[in-house]
PDB file of the backbone (N, CA, C, O) and the ligand in Angstrom, with CONECT records:
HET     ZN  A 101       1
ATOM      1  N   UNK A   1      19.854   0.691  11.755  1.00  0.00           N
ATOM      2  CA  UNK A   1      19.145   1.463  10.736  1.00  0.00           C
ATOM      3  C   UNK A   1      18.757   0.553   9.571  1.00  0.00           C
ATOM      4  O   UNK A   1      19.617  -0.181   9.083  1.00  0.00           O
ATOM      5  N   UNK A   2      17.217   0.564   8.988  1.00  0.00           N
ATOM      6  CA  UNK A   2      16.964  -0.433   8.037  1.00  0.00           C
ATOM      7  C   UNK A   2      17.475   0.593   7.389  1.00  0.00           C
ATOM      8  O   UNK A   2      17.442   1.791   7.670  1.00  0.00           O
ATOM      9  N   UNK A   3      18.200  -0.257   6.030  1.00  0.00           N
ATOM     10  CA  UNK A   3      18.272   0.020   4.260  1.00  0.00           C
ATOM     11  C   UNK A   3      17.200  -0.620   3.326  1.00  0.00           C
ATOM     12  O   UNK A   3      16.961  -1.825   3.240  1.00  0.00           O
ATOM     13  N   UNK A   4      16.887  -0.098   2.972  1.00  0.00           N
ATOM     14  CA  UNK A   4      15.831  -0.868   1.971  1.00  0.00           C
ATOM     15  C   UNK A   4      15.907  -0.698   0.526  1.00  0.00           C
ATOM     16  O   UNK A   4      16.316   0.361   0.050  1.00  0.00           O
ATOM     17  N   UNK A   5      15.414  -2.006  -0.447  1.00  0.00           N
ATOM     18  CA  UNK A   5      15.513  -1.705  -1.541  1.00  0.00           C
ATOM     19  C   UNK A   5      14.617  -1.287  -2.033  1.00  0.00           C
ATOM     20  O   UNK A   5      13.498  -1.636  -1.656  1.00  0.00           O
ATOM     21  N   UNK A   6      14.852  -0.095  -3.386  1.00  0.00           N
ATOM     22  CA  UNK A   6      13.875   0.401  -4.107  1.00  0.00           C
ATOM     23  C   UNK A   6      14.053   0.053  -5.641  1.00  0.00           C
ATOM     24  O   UNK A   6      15.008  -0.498  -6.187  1.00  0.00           O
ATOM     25  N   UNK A   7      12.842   0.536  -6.201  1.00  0.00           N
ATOM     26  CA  UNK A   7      12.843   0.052  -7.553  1.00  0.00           C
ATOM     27  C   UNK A   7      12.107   1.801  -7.986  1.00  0.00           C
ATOM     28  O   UNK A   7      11.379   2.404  -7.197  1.00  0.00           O
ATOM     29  N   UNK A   8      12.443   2.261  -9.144  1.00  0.00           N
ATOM     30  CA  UNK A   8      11.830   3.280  -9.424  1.00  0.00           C
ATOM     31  C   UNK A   8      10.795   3.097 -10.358  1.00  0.00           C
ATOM     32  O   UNK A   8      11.162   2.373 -11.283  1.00  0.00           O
ATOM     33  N   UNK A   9       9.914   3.394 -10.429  1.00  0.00           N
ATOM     34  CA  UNK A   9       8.682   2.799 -11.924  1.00  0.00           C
ATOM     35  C   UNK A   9       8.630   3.510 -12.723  1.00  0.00           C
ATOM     36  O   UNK A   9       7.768   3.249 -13.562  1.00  0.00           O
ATOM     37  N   UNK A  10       9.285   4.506 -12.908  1.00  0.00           N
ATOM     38  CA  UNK A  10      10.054   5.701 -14.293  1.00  0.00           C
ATOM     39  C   UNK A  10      10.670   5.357 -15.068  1.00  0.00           C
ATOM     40  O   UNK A  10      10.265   5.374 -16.230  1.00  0.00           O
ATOM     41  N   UNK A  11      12.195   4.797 -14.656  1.00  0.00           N
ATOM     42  CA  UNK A  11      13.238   4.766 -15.339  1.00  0.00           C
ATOM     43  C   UNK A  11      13.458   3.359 -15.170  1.00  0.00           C
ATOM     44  O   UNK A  11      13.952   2.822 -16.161  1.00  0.00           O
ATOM     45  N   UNK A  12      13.210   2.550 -14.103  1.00  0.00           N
ATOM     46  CA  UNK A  12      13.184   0.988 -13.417  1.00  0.00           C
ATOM     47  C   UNK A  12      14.307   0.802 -13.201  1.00  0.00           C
ATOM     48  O   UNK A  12      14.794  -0.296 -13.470  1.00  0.00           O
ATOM     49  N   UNK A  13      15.241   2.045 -12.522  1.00  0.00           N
ATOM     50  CA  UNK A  13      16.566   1.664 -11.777  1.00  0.00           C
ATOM     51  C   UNK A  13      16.244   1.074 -10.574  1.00  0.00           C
ATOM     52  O   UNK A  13      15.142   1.259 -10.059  1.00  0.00           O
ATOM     53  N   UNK A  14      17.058   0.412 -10.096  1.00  0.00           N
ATOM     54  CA  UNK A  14      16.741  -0.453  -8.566  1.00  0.00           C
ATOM     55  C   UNK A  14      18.209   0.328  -7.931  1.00  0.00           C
ATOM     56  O   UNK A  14      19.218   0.684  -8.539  1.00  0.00           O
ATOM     57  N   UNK A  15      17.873   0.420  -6.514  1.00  0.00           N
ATOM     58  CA  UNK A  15      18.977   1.237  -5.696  1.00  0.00           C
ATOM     59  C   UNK A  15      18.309   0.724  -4.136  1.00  0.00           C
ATOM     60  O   UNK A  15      17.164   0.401  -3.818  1.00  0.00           O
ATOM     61  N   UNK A  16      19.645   0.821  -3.324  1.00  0.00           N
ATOM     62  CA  UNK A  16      19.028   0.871  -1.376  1.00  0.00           C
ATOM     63  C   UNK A  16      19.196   1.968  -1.117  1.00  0.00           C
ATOM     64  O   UNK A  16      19.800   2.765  -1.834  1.00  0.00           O
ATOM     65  N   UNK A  17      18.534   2.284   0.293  1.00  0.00           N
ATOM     66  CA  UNK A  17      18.667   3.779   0.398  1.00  0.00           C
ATOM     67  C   UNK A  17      18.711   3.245   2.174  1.00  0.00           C
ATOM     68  O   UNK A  17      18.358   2.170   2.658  1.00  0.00           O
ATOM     69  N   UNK A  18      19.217   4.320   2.758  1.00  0.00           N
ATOM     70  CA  UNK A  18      18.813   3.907   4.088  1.00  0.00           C
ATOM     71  C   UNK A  18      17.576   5.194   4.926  1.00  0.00           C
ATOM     72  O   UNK A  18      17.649   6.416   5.055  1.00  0.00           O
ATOM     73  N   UNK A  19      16.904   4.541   5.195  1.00  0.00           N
ATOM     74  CA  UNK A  19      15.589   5.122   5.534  1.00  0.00           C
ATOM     75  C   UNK A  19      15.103   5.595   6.958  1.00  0.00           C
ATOM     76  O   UNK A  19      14.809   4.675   7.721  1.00  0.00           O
ATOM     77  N   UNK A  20      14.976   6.821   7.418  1.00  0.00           N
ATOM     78  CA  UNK A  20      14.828   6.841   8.269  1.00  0.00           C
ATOM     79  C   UNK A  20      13.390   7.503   8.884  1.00  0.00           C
ATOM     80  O   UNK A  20      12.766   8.161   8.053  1.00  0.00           O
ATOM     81  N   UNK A  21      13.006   7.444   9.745  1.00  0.00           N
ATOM     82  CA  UNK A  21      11.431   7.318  10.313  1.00  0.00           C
ATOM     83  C   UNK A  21      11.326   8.701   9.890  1.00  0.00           C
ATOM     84  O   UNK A  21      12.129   9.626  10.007  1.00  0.00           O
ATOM     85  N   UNK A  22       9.702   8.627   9.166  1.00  0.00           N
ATOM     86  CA  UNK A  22       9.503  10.097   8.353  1.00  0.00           C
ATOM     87  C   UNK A  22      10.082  10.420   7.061  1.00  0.00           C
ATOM     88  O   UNK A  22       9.578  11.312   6.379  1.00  0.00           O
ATOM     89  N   UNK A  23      11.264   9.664   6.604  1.00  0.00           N
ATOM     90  CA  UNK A  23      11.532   9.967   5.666  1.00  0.00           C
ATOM     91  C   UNK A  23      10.841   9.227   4.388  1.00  0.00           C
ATOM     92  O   UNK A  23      10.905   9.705   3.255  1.00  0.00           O
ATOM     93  N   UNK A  24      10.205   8.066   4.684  1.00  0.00           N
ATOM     94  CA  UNK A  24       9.631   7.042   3.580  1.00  0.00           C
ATOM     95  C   UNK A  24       8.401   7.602   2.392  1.00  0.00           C
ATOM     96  O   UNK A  24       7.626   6.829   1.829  1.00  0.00           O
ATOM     97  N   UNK A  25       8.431   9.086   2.176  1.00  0.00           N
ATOM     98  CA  UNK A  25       7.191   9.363   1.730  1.00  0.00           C
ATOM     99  C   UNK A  25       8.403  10.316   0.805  1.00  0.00           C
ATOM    100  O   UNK A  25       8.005  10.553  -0.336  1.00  0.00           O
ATOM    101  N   UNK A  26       9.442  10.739   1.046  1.00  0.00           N
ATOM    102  CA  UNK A  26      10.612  11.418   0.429  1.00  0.00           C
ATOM    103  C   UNK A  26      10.994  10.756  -0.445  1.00  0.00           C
ATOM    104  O   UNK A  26      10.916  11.491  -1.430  1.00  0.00           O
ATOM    105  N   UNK A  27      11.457   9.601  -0.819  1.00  0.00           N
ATOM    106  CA  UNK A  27      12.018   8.714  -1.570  1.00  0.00           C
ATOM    107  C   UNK A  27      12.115   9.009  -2.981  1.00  0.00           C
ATOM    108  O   UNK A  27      11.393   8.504  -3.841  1.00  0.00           O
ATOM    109  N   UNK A  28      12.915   9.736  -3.158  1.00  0.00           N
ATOM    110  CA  UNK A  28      13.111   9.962  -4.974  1.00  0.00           C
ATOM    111  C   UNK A  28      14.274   8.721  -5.695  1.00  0.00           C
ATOM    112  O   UNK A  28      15.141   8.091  -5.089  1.00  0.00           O
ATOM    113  N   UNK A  29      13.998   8.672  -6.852  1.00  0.00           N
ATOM    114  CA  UNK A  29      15.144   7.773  -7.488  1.00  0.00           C
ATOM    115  C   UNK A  29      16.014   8.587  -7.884  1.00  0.00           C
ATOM    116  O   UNK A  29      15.563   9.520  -8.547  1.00  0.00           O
ATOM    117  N   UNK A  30      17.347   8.566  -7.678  1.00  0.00           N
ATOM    118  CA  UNK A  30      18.762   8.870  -7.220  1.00  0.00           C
ATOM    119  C   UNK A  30      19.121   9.475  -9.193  1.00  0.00           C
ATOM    120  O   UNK A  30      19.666  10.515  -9.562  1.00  0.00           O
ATOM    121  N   UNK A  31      18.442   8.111 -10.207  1.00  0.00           N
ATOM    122  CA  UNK A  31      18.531   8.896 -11.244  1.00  0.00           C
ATOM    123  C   UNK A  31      17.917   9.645 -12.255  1.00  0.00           C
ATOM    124  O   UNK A  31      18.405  10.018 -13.322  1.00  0.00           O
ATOM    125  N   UNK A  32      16.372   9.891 -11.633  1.00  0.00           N
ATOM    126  CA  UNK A  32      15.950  10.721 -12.620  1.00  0.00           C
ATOM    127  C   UNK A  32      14.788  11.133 -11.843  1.00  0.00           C
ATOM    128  O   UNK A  32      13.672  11.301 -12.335  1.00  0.00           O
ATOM    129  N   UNK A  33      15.070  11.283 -10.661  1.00  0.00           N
ATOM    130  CA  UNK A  33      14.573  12.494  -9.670  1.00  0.00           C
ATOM    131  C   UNK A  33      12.771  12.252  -9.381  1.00  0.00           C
ATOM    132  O   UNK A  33      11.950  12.980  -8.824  1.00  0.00           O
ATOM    133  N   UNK A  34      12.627  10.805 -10.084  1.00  0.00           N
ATOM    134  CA  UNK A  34      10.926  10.490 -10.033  1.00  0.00           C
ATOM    135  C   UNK A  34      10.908  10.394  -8.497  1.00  0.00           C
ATOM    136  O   UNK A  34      11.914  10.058  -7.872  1.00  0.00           O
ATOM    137  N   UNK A  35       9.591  10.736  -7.828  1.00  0.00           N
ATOM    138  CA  UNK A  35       9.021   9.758  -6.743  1.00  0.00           C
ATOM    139  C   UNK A  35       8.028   8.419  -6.559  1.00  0.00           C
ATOM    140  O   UNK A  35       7.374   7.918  -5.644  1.00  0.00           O
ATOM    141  N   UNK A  36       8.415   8.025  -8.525  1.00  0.00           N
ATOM    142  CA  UNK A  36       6.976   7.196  -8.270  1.00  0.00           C
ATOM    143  C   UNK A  36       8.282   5.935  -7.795  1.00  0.00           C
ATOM    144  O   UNK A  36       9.043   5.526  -8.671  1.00  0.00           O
ATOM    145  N   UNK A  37       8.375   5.532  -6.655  1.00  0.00           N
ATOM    146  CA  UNK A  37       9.363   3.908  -6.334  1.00  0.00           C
ATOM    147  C   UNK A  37       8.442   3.445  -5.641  1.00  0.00           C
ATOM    148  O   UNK A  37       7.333   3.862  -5.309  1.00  0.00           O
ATOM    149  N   UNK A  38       9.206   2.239  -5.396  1.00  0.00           N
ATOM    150  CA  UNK A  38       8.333   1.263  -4.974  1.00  0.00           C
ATOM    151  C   UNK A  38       9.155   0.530  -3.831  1.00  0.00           C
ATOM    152  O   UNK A  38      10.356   0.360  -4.044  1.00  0.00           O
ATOM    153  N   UNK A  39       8.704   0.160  -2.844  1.00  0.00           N
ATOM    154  CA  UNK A  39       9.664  -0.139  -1.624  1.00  0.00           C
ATOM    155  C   UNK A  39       9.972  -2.216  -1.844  1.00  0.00           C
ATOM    156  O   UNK A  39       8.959  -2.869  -1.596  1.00  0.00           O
ATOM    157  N   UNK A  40      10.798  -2.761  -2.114  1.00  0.00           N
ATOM    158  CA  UNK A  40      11.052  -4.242  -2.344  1.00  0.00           C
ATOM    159  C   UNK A  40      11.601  -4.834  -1.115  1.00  0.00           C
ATOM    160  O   UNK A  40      12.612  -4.301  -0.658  1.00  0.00           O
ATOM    161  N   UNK A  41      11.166  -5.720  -0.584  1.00  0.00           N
ATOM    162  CA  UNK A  41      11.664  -6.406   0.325  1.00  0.00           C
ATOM    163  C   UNK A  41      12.782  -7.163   0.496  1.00  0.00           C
ATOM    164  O   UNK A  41      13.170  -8.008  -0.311  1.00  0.00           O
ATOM    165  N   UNK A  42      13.395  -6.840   1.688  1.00  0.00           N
ATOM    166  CA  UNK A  42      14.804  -6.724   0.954  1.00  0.00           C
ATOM    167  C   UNK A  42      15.301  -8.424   2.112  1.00  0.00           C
ATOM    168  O   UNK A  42      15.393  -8.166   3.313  1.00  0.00           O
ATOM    169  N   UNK A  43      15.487  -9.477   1.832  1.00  0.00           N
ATOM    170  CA  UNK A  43      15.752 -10.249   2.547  1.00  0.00           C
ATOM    171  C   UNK A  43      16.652 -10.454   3.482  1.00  0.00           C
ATOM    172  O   UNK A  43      16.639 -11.040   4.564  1.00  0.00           O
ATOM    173  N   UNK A  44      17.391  -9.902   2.913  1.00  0.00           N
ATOM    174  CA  UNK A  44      19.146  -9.748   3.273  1.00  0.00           C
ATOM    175  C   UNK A  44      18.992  -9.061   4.854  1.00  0.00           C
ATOM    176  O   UNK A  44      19.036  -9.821   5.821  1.00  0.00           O
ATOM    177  N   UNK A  45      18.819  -7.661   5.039  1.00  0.00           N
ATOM    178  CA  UNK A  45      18.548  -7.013   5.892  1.00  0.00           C
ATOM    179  C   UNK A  45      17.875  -7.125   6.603  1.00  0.00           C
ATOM    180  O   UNK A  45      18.197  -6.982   7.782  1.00  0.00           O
ATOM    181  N   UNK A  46      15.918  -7.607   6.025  1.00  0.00           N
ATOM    182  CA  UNK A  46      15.386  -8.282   7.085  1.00  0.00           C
ATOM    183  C   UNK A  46      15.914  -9.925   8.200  1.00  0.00           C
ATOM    184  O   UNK A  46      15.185 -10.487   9.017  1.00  0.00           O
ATOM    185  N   UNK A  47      16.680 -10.128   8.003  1.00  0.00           N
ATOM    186  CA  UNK A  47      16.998 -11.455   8.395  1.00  0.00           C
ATOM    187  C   UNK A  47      17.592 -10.896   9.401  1.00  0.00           C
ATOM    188  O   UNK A  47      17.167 -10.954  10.555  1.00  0.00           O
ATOM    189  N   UNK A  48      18.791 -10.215   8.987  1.00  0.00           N
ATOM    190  CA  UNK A  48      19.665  -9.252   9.874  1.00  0.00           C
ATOM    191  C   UNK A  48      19.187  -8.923  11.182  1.00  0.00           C
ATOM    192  O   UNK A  48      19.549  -9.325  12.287  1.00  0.00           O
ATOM    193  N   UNK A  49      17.999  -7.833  10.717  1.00  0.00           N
ATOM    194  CA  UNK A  49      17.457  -7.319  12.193  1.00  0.00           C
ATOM    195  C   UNK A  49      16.912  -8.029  12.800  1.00  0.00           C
ATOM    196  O   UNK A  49      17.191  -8.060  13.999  1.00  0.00           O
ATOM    197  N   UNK A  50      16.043  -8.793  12.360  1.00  0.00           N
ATOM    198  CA  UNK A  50      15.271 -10.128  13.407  1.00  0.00           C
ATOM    199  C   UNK A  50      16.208 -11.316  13.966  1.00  0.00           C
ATOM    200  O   UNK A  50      15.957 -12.013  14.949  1.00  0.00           O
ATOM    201  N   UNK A  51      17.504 -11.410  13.013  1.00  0.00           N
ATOM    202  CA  UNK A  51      18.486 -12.181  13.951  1.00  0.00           C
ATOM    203  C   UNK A  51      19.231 -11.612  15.379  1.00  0.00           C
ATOM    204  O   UNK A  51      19.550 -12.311  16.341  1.00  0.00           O
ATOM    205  N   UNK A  52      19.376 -10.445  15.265  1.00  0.00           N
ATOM    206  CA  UNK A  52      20.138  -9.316  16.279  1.00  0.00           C
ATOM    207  C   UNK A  52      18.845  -9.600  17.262  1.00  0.00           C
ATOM    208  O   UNK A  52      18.935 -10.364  18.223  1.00  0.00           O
ATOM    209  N   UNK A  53      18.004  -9.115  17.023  1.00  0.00           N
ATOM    210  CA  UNK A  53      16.665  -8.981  18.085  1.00  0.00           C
ATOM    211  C   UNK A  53      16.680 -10.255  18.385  1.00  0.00           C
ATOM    212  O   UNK A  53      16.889 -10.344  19.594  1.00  0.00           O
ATOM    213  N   UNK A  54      16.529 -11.622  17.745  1.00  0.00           N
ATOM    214  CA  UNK A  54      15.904 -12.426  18.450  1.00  0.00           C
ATOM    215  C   UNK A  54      17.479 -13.537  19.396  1.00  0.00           C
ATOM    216  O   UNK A  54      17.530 -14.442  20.228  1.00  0.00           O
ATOM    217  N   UNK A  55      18.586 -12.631  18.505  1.00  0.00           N
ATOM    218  CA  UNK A  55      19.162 -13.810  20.088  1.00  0.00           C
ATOM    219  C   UNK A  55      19.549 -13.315  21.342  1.00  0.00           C
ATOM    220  O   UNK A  55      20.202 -13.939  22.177  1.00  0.00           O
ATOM    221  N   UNK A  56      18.927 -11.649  21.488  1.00  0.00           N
ATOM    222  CA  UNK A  56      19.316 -11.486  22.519  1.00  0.00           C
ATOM    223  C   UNK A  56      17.400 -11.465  23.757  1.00  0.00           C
ATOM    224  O   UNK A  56      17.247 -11.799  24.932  1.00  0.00           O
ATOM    225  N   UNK A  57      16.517 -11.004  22.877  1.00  0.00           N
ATOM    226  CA  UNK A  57      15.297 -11.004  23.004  1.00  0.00           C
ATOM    227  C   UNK A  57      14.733 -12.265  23.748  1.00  0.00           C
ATOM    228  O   UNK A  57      14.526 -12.351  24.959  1.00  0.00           O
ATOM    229  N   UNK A  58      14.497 -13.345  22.674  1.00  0.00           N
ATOM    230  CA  UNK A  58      13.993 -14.853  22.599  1.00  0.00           C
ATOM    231  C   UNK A  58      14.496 -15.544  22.076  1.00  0.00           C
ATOM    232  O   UNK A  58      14.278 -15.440  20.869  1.00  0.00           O
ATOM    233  N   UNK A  59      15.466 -16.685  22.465  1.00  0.00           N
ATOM    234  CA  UNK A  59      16.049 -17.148  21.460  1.00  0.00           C
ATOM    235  C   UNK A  59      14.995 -18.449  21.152  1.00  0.00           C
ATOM    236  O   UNK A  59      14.885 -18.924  20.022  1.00  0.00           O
ATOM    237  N   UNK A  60      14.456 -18.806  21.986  1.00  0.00           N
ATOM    238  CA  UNK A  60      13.432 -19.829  21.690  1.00  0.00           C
ATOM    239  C   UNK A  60      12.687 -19.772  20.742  1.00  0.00           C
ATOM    240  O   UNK A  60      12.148 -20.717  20.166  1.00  0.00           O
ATOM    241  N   UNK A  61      12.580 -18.274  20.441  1.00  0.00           N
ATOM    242  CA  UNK A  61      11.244 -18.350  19.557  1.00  0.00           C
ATOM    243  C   UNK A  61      11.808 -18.637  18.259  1.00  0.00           C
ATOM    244  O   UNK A  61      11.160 -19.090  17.316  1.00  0.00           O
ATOM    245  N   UNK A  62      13.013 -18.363  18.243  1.00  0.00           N
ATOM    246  CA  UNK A  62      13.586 -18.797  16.461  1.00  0.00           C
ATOM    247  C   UNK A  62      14.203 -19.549  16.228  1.00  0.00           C
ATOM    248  O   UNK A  62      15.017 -19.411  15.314  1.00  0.00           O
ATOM    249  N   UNK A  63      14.105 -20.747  16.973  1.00  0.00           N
ATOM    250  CA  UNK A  63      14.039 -22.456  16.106  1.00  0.00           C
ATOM    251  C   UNK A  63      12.789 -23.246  15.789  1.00  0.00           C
ATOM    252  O   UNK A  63      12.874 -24.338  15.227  1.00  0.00           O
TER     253      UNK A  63
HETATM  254 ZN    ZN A 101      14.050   6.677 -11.928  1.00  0.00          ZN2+
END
């Protein structure tokens, strides 16, 4: 399951949330109930899933 980070452009709390398909249009900030956020790329996690995928996938392709 991705988590992703958010940033809210209301209040400019930053929080992860974990996100699930369909839900990405839901996204309120946790403290002051805005929907205006903004989705941040979250490195940490992306690395994660493309490491899981790629050593069982290809491992060639990621050196
Ligand atoms: Zn907020």
């Amino acid at each position: 399951m991705p988590i992703f980070e958010y940033k809210c452009n209301h209040c400019e709390k930053e929080f992860e949330k974990l996100v699930f398909a369909g839900e990405e249009n839901t996204i309120s900030c946790p403290k002051c109930k805005s929907l205006e956020v903004v989705k941040k790329m979250s490195a940490t996690s992306f690395m994660g899933a493309s490491m899981g995928k790629c050593t069982t996938s290809s491992p060639k392709g990621f050196s």
